[in-house]
C-alpha positions as semicolon CSV with decimal commas, in nm:
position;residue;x (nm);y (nm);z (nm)
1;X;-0,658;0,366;-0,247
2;X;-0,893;0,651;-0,331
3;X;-0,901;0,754;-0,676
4;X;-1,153;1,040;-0,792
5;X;-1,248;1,101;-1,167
6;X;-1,336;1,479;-1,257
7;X;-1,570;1,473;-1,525
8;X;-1,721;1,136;-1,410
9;X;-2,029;1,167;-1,573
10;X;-1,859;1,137;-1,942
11;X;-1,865;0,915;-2,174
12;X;-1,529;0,747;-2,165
13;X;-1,577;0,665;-1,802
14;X;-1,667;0,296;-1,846
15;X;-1,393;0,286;-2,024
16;X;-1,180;0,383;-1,722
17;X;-1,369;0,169;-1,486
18;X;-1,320;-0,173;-1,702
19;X;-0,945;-0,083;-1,706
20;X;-0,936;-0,070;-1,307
21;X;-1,134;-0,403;-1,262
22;X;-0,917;-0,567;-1,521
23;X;-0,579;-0,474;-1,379
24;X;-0,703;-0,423;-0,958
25;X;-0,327;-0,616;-0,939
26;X;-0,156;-0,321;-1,095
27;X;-0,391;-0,068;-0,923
28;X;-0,569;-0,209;-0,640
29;X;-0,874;0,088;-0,621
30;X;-1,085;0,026;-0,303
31;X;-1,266;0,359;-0,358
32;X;-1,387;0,551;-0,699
33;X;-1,577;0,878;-0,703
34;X;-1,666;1,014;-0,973
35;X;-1,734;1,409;-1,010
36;X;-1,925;1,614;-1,252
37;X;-2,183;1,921;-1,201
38;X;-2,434;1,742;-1,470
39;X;-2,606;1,492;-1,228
40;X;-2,837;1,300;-1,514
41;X;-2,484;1,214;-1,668
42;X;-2,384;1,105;-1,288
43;X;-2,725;0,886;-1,247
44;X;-2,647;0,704;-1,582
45;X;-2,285;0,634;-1,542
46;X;-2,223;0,622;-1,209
47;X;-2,459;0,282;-1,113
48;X;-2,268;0,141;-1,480
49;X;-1,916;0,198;-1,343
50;X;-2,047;0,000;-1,021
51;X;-2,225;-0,315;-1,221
52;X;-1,930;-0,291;-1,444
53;X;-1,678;-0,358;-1,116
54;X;-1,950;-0,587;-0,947
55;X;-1,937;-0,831;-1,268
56;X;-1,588;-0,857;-1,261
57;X;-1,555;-0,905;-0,891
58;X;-1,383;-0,600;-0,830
59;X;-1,444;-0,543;-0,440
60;X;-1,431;-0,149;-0,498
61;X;-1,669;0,081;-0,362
62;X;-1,825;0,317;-0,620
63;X;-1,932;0,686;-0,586
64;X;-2,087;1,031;-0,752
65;X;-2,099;1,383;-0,682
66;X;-2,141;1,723;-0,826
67;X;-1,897;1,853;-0,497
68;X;-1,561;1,841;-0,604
69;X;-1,423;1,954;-0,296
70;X;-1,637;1,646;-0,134
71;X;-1,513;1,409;-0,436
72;X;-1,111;1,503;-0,387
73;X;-1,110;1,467;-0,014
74;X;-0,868;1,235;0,104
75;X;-0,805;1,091;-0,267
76;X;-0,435;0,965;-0,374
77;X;-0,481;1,076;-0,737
78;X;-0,731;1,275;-0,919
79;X;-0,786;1,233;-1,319
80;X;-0,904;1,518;-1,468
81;X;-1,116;1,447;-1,800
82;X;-1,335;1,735;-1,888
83;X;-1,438;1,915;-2,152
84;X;-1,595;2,302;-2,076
85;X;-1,816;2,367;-2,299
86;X;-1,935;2,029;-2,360
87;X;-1,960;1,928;-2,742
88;X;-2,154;2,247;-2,807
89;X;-1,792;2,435;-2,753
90;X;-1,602;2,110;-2,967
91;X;-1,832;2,207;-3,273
92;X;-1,761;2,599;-3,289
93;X;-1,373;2,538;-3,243
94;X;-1,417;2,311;-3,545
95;X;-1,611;2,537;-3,760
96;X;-1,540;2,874;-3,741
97;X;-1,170;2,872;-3,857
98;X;-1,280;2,720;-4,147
99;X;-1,373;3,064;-4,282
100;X;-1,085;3,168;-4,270
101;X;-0,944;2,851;-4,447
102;X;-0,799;2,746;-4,130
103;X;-0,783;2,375;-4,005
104;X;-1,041;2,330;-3,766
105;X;-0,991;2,095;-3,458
106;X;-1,021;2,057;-3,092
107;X;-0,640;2,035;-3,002
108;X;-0,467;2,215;-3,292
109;X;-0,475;2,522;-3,454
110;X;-0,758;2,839;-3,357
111;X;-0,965;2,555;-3,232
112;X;-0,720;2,427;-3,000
113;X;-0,658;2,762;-2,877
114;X;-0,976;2,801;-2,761
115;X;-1,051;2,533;-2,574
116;X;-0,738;2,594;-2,394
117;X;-0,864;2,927;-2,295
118;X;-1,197;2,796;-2,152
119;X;-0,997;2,510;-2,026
120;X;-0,691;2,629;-1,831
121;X;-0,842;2,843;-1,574
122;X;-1,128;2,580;-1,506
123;X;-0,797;2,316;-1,438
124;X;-0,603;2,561;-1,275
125;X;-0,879;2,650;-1,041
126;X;-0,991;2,193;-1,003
127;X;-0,638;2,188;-0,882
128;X;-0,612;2,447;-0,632
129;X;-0,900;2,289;-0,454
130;X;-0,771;1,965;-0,486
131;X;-0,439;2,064;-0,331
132;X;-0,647;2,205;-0,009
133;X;-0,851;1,861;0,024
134;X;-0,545;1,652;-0,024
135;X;-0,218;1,763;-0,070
136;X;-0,030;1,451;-0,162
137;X;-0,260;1,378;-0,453
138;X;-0,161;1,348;-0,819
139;X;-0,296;1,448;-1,078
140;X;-0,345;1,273;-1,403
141;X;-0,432;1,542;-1,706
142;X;-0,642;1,376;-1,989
143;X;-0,814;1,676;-2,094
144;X;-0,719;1,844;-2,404
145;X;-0,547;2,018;-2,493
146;X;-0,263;1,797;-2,298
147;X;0,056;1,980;-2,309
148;X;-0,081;2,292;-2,247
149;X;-0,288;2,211;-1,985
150;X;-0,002;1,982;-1,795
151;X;0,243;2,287;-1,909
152;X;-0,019;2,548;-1,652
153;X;-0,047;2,307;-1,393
154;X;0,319;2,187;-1,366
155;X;0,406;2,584;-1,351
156;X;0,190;2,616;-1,082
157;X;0,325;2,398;-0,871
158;X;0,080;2,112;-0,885
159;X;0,192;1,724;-0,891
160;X;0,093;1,678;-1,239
161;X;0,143;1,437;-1,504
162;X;0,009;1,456;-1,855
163;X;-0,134;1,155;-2,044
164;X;-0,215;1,062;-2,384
165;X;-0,347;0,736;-2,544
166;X;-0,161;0,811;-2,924
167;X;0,185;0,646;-2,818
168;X;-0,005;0,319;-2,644
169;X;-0,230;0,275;-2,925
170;X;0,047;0,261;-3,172
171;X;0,246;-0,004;-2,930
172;X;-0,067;-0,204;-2,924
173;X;-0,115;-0,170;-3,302
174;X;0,269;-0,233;-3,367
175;X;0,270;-0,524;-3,172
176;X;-0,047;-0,695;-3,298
177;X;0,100;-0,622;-3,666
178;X;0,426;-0,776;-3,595
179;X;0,243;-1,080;-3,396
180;X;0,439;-0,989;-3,017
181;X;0,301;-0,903;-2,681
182;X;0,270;-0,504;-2,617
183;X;0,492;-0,529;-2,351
184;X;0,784;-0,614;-2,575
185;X;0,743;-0,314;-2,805
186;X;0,929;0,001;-2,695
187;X;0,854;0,313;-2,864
188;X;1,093;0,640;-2,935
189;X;0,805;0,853;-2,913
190;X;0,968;1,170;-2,969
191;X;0,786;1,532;-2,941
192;X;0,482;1,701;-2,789
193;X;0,158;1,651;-2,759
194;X;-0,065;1,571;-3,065
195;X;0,317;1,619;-3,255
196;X;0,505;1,299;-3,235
197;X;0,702;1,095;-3,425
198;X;0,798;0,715;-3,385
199;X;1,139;0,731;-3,466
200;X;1,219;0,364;-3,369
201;X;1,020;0,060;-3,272
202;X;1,219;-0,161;-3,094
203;X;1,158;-0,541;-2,978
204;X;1,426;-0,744;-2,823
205;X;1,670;-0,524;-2,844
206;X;1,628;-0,483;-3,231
207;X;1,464;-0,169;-3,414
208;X;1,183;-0,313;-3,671
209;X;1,054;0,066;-3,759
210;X;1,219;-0,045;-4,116
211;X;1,052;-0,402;-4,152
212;X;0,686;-0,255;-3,970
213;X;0,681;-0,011;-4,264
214;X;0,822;-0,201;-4,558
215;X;0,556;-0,471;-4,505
216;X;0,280;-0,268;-4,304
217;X;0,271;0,020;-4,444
218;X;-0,003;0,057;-4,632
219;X;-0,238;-0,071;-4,372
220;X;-0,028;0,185;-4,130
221;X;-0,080;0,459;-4,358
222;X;-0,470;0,398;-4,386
223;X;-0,492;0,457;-4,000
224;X;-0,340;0,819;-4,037
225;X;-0,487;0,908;-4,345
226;X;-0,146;1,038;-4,484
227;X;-0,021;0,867;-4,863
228;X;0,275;0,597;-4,741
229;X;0,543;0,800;-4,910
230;X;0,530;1,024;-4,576
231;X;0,677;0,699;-4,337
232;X;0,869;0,590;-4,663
233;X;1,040;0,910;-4,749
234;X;1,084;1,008;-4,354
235;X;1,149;0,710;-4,226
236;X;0,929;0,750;-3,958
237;X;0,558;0,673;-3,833
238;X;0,379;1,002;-3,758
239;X;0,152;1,066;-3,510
240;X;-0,244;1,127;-3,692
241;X;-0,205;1,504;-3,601
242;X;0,027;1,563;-3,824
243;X;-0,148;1,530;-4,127
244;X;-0,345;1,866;-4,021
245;X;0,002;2,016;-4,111
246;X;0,110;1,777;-4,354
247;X;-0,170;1,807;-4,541
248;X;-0,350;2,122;-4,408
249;X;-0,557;2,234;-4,737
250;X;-0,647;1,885;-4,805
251;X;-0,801;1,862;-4,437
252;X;-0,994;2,182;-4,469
253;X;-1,158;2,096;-4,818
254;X;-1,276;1,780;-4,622
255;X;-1,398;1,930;-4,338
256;X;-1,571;2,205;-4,509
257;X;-1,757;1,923;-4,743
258;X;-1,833;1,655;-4,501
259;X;-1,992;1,621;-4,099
260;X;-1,808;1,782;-3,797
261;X;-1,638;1,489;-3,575
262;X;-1,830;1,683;-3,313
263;X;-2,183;1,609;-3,450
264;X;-2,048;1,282;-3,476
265;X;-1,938;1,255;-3,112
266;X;-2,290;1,444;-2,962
267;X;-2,492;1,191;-3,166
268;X;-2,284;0,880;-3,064
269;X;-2,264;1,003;-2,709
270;X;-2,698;1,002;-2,682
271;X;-2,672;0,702;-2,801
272;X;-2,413;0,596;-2,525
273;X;-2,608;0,735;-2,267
274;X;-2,925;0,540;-2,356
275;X;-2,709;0,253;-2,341
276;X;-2,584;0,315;-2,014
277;X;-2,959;0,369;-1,870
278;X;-3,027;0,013;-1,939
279;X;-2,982;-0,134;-1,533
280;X;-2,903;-0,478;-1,730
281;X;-2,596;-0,351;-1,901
282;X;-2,262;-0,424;-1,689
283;X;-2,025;-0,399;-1,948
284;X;-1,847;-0,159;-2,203
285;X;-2,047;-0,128;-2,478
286;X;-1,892;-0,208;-2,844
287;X;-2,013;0,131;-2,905
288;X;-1,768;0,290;-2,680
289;X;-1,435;0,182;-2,928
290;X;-1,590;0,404;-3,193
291;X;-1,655;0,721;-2,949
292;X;-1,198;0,747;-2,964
293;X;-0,975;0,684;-2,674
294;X;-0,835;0,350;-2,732
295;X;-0,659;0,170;-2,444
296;X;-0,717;0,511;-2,221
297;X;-0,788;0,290;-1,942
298;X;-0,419;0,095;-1,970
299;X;-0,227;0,397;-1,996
300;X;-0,440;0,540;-1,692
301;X;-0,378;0,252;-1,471
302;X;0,004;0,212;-1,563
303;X;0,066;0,578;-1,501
304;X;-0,126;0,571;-1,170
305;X;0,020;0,273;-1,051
306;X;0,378;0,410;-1,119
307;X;0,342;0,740;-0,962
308;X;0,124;0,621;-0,622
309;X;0,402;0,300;-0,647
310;X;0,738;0,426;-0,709
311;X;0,797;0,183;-0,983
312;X;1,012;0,416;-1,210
313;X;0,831;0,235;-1,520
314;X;0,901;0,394;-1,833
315;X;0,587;0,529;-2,036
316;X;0,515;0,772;-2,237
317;X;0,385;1,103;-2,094
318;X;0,393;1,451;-2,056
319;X;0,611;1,620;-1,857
320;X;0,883;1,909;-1,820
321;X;1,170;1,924;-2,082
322;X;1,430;1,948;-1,877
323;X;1,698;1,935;-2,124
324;X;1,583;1,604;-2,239
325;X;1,513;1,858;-2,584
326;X;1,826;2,144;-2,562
327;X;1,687;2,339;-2,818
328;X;1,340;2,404;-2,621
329;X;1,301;2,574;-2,254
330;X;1,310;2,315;-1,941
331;X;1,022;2,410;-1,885
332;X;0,823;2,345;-2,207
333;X;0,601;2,045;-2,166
334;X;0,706;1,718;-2,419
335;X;0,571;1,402;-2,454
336;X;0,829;1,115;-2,442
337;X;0,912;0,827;-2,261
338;X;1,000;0,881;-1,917
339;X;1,053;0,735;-1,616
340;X;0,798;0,731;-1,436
341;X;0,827;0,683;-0,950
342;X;0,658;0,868;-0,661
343;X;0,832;1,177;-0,694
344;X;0,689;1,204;-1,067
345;X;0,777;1,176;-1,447
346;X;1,114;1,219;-1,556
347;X;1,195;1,196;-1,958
348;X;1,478;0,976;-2,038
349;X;1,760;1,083;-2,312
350;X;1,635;1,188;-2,653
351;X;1,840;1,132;-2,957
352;X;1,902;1,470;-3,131
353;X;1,565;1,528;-3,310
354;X;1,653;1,616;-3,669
355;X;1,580;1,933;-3,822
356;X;1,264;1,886;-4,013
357;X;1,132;1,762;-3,675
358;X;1,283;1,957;-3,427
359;X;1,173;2,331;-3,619
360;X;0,801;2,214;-3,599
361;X;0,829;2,146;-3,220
362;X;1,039;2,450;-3,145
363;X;0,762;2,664;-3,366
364;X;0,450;2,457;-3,218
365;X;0,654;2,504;-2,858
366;X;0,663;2,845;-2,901
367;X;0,251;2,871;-2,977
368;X;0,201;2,679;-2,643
369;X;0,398;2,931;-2,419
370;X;0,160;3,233;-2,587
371;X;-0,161;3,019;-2,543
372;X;-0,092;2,958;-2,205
373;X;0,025;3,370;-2,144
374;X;-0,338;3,467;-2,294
375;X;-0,506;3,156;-2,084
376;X;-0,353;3,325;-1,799
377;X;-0,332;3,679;-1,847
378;X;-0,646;3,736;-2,094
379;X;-0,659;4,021;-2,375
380;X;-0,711;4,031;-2,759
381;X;-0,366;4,140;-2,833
382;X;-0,270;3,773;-2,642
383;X;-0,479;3,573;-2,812
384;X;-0,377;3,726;-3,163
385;X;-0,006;3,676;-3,088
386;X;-0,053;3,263;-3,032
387;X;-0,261;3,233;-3,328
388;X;-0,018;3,447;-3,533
389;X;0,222;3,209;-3,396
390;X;0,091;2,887;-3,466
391;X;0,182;2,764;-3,789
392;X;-0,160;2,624;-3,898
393;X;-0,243;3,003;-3,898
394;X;0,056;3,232;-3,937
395;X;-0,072;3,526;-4,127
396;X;-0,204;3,839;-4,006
397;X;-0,502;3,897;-4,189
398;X;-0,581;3,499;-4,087
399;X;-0,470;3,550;-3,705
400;X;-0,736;3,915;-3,697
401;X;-0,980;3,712;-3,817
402;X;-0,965;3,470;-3,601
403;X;-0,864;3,643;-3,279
404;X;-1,213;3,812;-3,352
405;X;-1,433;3,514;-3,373
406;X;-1,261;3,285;-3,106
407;X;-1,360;3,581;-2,913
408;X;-1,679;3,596;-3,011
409;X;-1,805;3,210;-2,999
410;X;-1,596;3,205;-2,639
411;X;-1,775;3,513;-2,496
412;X;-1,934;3,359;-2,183
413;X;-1,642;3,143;-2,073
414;X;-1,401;3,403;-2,093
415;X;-1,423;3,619;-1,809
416;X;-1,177;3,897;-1,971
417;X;-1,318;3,852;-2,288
């Protein structure tokens, strides 16, 4: 089983690699190539993803190269973590809307439309050439933003899947709080991506949402950074995300005031990288839990395994609507559970998602199908309609602005621009 990793040379990648010498059972690799065009991040991970598999045994044969067409020949699945732009890009989209008064973030709001911009054509084009080097290949999308992103490549055809680590870190977190194995905690993880909402937690057959929050709460609520009247007075855990719209002008005072995650990130990620130099290391650093994507590597392997497979697991992905949500297109991109076989991801029934919920996806859905049009199409008048759109911004004056400096700070990925 060939796997291939674009954007190899970051920093999560050891990450990935410890997840597919712990579980070879679930996801027996026998070859891993990683790709990326920035060969000094390719010499430093690349030997640490093979010491990592050779000290757990793993019989796997590790590669690198800066030729994706090279990389995706022949491979069963292709996960596609990049970032264009590199952290350089992350800290603009989190600092110019701020003028403005506008959240800014990677995924969400002006931020979030930009990366998709830079991002969408750069995955639409990976995935073309990954279709002529091996047709039967999936595709696993990690890179932000996720739903739009899997939303561009499942309209064009491609055997895509979209993946995101929120709904496995809160099983994993669940389950340690309520003293259970992971595997017994199912999740209604109801919404899109980066706008979800665990509606019920259920183990053995019995939903302890209620119980987790009457005697976790607090401790819940200090993860997300939200007061613990929002799960009390909702009745519901909410993804982190939320609290840019739950508490927008709280989030922008902060951000304004204190150090960009970005900054954060670039200086952590040196540090990473001088880690990974060391030709004694052959493990995941501790550093790595603090650089984000918790349990990536789980959710990466289960999702493989099921599609390459045909195990029809359920986990929680994104993937077409479908009807799964009436009140959105089919062909809006949700993240719920699904079942998951060789012919892809299909989401299971969702309860009818209540009002309060349901208008912020419909609005947030409606966003994503813009930002994709002006990902696709290009022009000011594009971009300005998504970001008028998106309810983090939602005001003309606010959505000028910002049209006008996401152009600007974008210029040289944006070949329209």
């Amino acid at each position: 089983m060939k796997l291939a990793v674009v954007g190899g040379g970051s920093t999560y990648t050891p990450e990935l690699v410890d997840g597919f010498a712990r579980l070879r059972d679930v996801l027996p690799v026998t070859e891993l190539v990683l790709v990326d065009p920035d060969a000094r991040r390719l010499e430093l991970v690349g030997p640490l993803a093979r010491r990592i598999l050779a000290r757990q045994g793993h019989p796997g044969r590790v590669t690198w190269t800066a030729d994706l067409d090279a990389g995706a020949d022949g491979a069963d699945a292709v996960l596609l973590q990049l970032r264009v732009g590199g952290q350089a890009a992350r800290l603009q989209d989190e600092t110019w809307p701020l003028e403005c008064g506008c959240v800014g973030q990677e995924t969400t709001g002006a931020g979030g439309l930009a990366k998709a911009l830079r991002t969408v054509p750069v995955v639409l084009d990976i995935a073309e050439r990954v279709r002529r080097r091996s047709p039967g290949a999936w595709i696993v999308d990690f890179t932000n933003p996720v739903g739009i992103v899997t939303r561009a490549l499942l309209a064009a055809g491609h055997r895509a899947v979209g993946l995101c680590n929120v709904a496995i870190g809160f099983q994993r977190k669940f389950a340690r709080l309520l003293g259970v194995a992971p595997g017994e905690v199912a999740l209604e993880h109801t919404g899109l991506n980066h706008l979800t909402w665990e509606r019920s937690v259920t183990v053995g057959g019995r939903d302890v949402l209620p119980r987790l929050i009457a005697e976790h709460g607090d401790a819940i609520a200090a993860d997300l950074r939200m007061p613990r009247a929002v799960m009390d007075r909702l009745g519901v855990v909410p993804s982190y995300y939320l609290r840019y719209f739950y508490r927008h002008d709280e989030v922008v005072r902060e951000l304004r005031d204190g150090p960009s995650r970005a900054a954060q990130v670039a200086a952590m990620e040196r540090e990473l990288l001088a880690l990974y130099a060391d030709p004694a290391l052959d493990e995941k650093p501790a550093l790595l839990e603090k650089r984000g994507g918790a349990f990536y590597s789980e959710a990466a392997v289960a999702l493989t395994a099921s599609l390459l497979r045909d195990t029809g697991d359920v986990q929680v992905v994104n993937a077409f609507n479908n009807g799964a949500l009436p009140f959105l297109p089919d062909d809006a991109v949700i993240e719920v559970p699904a079942a998951v076989d060789a012919r892809g991801a299909h989401p299971l029934p969702v309860r009818p998602l209540e009002p309060l919920f349901a208008g912020l996806v419909a609005s947030v859905t409606a966003y994503e199908h813009l930002a994709l049009e002006a990902a696709l199409k290009g022009g000011r008048e594009r971009v300005f309609a998504a970001l008028l759109a998106h309810p983090l911004v939602g005001q003309l004056d606010h959505a000028d602005r910002l049209t006008d400096a996401l152009l600007a700070h974008n210029r040289e990925h944006l070949a329209w621009a």
